[in-house]
C-alpha positions as a Markdown table, in Angstrom:
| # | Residue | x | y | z |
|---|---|---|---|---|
| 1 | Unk | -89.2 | -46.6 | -80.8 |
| 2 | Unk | -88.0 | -48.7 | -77.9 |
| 3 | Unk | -87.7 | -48.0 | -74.0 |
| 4 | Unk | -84.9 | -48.2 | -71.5 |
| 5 | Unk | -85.6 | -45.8 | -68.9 |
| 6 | Unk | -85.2 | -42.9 | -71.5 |
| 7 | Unk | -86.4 | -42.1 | -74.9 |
| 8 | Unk | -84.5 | -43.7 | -77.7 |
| 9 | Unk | -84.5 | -42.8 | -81.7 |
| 10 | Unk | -83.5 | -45.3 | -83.8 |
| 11 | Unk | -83.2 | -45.1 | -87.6 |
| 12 | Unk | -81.8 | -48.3 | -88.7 |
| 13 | Unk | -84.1 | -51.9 | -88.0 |
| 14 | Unk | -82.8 | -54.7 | -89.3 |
| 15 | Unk | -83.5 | -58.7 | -88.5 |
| 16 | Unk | -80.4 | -58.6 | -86.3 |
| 17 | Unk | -80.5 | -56.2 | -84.3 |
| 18 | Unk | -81.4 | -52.2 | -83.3 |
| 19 | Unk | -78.5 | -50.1 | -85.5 |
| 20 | Unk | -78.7 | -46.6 | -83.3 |
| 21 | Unk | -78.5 | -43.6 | -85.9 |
| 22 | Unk | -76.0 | -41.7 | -83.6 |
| 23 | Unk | -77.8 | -39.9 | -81.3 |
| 24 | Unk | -80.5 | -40.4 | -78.0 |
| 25 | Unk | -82.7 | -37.9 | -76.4 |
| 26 | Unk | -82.8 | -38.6 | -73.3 |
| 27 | Unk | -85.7 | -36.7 | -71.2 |
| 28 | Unk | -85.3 | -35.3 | -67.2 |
| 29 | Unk | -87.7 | -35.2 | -64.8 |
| 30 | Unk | -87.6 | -32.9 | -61.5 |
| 31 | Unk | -90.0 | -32.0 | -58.9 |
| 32 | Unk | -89.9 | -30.0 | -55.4 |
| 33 | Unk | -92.1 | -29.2 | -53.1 |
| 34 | Unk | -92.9 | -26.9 | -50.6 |
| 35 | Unk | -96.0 | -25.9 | -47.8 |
| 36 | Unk | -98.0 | -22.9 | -49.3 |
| 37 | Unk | -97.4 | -19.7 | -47.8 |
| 38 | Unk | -100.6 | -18.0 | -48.8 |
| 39 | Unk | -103.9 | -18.2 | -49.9 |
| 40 | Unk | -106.1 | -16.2 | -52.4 |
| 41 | Unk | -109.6 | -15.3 | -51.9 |
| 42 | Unk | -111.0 | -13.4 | -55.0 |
| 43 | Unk | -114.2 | -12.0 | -56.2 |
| 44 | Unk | -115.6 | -10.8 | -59.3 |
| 45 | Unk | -118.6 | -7.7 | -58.8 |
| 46 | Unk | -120.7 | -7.5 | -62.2 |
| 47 | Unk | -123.0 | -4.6 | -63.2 |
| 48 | Unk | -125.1 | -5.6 | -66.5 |
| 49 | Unk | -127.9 | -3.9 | -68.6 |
| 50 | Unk | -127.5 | -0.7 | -67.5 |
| 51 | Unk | -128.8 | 2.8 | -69.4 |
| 52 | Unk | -126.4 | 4.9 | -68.5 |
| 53 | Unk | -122.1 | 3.6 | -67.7 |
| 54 | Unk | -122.1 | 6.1 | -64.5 |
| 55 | Unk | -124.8 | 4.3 | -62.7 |
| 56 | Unk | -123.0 | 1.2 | -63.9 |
| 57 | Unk | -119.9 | 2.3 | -61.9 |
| 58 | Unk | -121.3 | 3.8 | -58.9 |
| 59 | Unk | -123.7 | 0.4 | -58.2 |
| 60 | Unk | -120.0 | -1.6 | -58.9 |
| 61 | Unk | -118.3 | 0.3 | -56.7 |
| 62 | Unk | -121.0 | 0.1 | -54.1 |
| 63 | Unk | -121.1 | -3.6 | -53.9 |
| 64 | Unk | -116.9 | -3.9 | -53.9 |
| 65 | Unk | -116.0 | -1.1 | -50.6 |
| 66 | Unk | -118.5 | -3.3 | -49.2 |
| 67 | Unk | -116.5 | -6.6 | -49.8 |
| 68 | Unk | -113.1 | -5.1 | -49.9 |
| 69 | Unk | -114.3 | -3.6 | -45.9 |
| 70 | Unk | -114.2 | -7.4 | -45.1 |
| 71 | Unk | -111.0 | -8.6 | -47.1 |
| 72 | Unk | -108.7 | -5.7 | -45.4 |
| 73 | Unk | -109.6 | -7.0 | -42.0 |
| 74 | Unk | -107.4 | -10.1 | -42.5 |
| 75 | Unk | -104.2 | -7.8 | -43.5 |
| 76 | Unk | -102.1 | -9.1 | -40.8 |
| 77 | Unk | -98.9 | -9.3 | -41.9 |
| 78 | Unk | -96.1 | -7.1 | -44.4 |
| 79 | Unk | -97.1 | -9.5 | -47.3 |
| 80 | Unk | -100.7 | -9.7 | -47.1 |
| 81 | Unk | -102.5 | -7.1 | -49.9 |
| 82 | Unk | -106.1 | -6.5 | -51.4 |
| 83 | Unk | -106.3 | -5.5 | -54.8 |
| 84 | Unk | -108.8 | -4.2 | -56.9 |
| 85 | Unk | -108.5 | -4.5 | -60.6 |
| 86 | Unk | -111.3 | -2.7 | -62.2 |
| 87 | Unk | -112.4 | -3.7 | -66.1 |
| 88 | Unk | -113.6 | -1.9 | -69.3 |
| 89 | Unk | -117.0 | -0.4 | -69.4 |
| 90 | Unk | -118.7 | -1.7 | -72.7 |
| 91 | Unk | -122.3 | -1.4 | -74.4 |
| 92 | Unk | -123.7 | -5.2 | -75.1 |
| 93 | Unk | -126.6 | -7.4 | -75.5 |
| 94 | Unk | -126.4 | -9.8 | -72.5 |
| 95 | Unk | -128.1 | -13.0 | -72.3 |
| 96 | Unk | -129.6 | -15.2 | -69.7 |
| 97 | Unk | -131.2 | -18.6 | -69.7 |
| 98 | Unk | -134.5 | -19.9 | -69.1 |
| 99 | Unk | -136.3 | -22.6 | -66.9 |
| 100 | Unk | -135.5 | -25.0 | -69.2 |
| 101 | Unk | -131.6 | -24.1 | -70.2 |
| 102 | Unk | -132.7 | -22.1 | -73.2 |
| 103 | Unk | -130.7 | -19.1 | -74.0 |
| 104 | Unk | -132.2 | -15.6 | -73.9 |
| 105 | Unk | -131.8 | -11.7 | -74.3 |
| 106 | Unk | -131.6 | -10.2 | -70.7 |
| 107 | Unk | -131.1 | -6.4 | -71.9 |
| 108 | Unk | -129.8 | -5.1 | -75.6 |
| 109 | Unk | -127.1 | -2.7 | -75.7 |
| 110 | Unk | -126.8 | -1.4 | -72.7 |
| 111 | Unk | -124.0 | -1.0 | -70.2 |
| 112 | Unk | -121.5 | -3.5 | -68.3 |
| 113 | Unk | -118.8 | -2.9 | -65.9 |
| 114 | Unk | -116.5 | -5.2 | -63.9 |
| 115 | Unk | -114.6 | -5.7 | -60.6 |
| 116 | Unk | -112.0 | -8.3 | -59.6 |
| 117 | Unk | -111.4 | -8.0 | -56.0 |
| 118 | Unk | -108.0 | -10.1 | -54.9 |
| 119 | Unk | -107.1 | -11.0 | -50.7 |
| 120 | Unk | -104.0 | -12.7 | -51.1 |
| 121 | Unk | -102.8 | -13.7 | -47.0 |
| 122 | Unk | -101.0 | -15.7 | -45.0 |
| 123 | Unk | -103.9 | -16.4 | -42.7 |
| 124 | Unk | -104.6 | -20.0 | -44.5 |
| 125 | Unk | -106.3 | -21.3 | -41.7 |
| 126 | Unk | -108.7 | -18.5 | -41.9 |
| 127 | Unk | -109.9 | -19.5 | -45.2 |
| 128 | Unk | -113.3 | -20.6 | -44.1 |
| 129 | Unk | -114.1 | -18.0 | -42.2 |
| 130 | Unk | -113.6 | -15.7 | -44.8 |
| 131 | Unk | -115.3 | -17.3 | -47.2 |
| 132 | Unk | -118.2 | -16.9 | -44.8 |
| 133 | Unk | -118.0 | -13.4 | -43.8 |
| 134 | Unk | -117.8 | -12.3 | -47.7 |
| 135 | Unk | -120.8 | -14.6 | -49.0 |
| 136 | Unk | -122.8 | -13.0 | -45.9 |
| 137 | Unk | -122.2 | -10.0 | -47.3 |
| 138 | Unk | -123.1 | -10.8 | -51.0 |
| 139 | Unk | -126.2 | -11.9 | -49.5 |
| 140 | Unk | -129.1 | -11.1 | -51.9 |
| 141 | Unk | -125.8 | -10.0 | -54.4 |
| 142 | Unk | -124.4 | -13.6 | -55.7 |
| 143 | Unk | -125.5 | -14.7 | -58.9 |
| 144 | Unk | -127.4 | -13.2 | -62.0 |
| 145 | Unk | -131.3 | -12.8 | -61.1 |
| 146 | Unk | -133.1 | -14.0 | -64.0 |
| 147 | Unk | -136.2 | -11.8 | -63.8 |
| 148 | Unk | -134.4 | -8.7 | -63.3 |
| 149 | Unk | -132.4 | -6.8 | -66.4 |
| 150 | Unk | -130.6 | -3.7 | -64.4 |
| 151 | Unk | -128.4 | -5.3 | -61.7 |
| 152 | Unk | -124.9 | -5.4 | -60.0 |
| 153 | Unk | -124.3 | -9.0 | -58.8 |
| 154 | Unk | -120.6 | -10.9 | -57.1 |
| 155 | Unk | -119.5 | -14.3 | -57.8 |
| 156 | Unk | -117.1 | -16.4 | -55.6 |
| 157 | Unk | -114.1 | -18.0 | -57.1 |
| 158 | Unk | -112.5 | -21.3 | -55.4 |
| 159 | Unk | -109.5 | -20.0 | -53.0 |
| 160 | Unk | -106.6 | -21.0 | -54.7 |
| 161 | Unk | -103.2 | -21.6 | -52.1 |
| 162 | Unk | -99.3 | -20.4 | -54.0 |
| 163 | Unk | -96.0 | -20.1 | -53.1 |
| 164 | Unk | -94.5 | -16.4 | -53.5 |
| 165 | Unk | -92.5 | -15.4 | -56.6 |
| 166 | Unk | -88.8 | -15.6 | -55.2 |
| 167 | Unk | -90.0 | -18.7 | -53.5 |
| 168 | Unk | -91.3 | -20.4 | -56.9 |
| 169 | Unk | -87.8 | -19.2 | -58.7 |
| 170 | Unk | -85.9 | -21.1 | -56.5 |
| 171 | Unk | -88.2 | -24.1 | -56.7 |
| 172 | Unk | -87.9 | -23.7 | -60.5 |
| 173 | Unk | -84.2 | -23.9 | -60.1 |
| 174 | Unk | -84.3 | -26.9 | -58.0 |
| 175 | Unk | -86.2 | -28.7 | -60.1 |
| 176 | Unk | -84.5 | -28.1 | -63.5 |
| 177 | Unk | -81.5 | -29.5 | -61.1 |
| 178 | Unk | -83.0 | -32.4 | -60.9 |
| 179 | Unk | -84.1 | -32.9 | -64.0 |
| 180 | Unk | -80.3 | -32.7 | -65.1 |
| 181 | Unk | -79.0 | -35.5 | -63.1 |
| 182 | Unk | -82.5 | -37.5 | -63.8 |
| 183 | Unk | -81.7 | -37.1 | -67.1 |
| 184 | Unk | -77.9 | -38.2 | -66.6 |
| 185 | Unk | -78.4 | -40.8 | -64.4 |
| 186 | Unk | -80.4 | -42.1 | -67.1 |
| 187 | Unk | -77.7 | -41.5 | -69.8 |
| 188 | Unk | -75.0 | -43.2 | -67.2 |
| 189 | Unk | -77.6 | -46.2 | -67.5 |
| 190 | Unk | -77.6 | -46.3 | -71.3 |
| 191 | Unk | -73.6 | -46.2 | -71.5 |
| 192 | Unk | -73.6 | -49.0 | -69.2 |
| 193 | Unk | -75.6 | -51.2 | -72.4 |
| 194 | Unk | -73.5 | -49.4 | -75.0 |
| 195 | Unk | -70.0 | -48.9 | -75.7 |
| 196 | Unk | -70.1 | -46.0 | -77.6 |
| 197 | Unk | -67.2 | -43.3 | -78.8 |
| 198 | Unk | -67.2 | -39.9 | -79.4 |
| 199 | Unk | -69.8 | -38.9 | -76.8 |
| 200 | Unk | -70.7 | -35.1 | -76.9 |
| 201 | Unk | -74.2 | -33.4 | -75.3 |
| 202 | Unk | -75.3 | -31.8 | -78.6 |
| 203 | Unk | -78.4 | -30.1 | -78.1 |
| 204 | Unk | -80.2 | -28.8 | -74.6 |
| 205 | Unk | -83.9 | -27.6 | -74.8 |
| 206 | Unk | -85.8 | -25.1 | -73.1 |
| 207 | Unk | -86.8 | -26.2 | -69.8 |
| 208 | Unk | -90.7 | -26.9 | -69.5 |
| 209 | Unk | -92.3 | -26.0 | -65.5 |
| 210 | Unk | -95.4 | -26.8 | -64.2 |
| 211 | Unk | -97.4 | -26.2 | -61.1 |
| 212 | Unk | -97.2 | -23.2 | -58.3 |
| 213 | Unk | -100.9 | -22.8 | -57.2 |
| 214 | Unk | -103.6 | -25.4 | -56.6 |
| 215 | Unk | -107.2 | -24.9 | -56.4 |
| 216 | Unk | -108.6 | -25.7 | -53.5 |
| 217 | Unk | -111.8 | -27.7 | -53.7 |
| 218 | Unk | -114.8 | -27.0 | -51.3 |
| 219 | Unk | -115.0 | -30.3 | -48.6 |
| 220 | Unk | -118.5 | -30.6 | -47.7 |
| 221 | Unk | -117.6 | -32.5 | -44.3 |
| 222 | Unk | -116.0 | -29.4 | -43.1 |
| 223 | Unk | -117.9 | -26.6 | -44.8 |
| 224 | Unk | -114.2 | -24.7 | -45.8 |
| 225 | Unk | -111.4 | -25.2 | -48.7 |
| 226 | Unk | -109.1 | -27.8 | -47.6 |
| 227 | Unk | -105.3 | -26.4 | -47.2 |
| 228 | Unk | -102.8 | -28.7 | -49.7 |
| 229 | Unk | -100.3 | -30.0 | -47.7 |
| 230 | Unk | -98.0 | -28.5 | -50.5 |
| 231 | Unk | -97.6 | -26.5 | -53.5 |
| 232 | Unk | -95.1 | -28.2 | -56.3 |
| 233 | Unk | -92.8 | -27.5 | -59.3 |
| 234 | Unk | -91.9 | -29.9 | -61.9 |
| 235 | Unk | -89.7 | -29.6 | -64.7 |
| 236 | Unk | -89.2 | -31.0 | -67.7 |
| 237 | Unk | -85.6 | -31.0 | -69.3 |
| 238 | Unk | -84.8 | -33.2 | -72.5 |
| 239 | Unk | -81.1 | -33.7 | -73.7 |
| 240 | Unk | -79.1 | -35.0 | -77.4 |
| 241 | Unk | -76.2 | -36.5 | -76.7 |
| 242 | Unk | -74.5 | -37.9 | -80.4 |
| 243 | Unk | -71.9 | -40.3 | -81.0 |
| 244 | Unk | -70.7 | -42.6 | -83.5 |
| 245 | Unk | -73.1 | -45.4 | -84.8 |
| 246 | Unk | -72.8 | -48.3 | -83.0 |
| 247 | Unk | -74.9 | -51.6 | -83.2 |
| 248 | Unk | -76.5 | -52.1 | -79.9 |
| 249 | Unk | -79.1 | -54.3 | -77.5 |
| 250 | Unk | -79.3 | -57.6 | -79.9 |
């Protein structure tokens, strides 16, 4: 395998030189970027070791109006939403752990139930603020109690900042431009180092993306997320071209 600026097979060493099997895959690189146009705030309300699924439910529910209450207050704009995706309620044993990291049983076979509350808005700089109002009202809420078996508790995640669906498609499709004429600008170099006949593009992959949201991490300095200056889209495009055997870079 040898380098020069692309990725080149060869099948044929000798002592004199590289013989090239007839062929080079040749790999394109594109990226765009572009300033987030919202952030998501989401919480996930828990309800464990219960006797009975209704009381599960109605303790869940409880806890969510109150934090969904302060996610529909920043609903500014046509694009800004709050959803609530509720899960399955299941019978299990549910475990805990102890002072000193062990693992124990916290309740067996009783009842869990689940809540995934989503603010997805275009108030970015708000971020912080939210993040306040909804841990003051998790309050004695957040986390698992470990001396207590019934209980309905809410976990923070990390905001995370995104681009909108039509806005990442056309980021998609200006990156897999890019990663065309990366990858024939790269081609253009090889042909410069070979003289080769019979030049055809014989095989095109799948394009590979990567990227749209990034998780904001908590700065201490400031006591809020800190807003990425922007969101970005790679892709990954790799190309055959064949031609006929030629001896080349002695």
């Amino acid at each position: 395998m040898n380098k020069f600026s692309m990725v080149i097979a060869f099948s044929v060493l000798t002592q004199a030189s590289f013989a090239i099997d007839g062929s080079v895959e040749i790999l394109g690189r594109g990226t765009v970027e572009k300033a987030p146009e919202f952030v998501e705030m989401q919480v996930r309300v828990t309800s464990v070791c219960y006797d009975k699924p209704v009381l599960a439910q109605e303790d869940n529910t409880k806890l969510a109006n109150r934090i969904l209450e302060v996610m529909k207050a920043y609903v500014r704009t046509e694009k800004d939403k709050v959803l609530a995706s509720g899960g399955h309620t299941v019978r299990q044993t549910e475990y805990t752990s102890d002072d000193d990291g062990q693992s124990k049983i916290l309740c067996e076979q009783k009842w869990r139930t689940n809540n995934v509350l989503t603010l997805q808005t275009e108030d970015m700089a708000s971020a912080a603020k939210i993040q306040e109002k909804i841990v003051e009202t998790l309050a004695a809420e957040e986390g698992v109690h470990q001396g207590e078996k019934q209980q309905t508790y809410a976990e923070l995640e990390q905001p995370a900042f995104a681009v909108y669906p039509a806005s990442y498609s056309e980021m998609k499709k200006e990156a897999q431009a890019k990663a065309w004429f990366d990858a024939l600008g790269q081609f253009k170099g090889f042909l410069e180092q070979c003289k080769l006949q019979n030049v055809r593009l014989a095989k095109i992959s799948e394009p590979e993306y990567f990227g749209l949201a990034k998780s904001a991490p908590l700065n201490e300095e400031v006591g809020g997320p800190i807003i990425p200056d922007s969101i970005s889209v790679s892709a990954n495009w790799k190309f055959v071209w064949t031609f006929d055997p030629t001896p080349c870079f002695r």
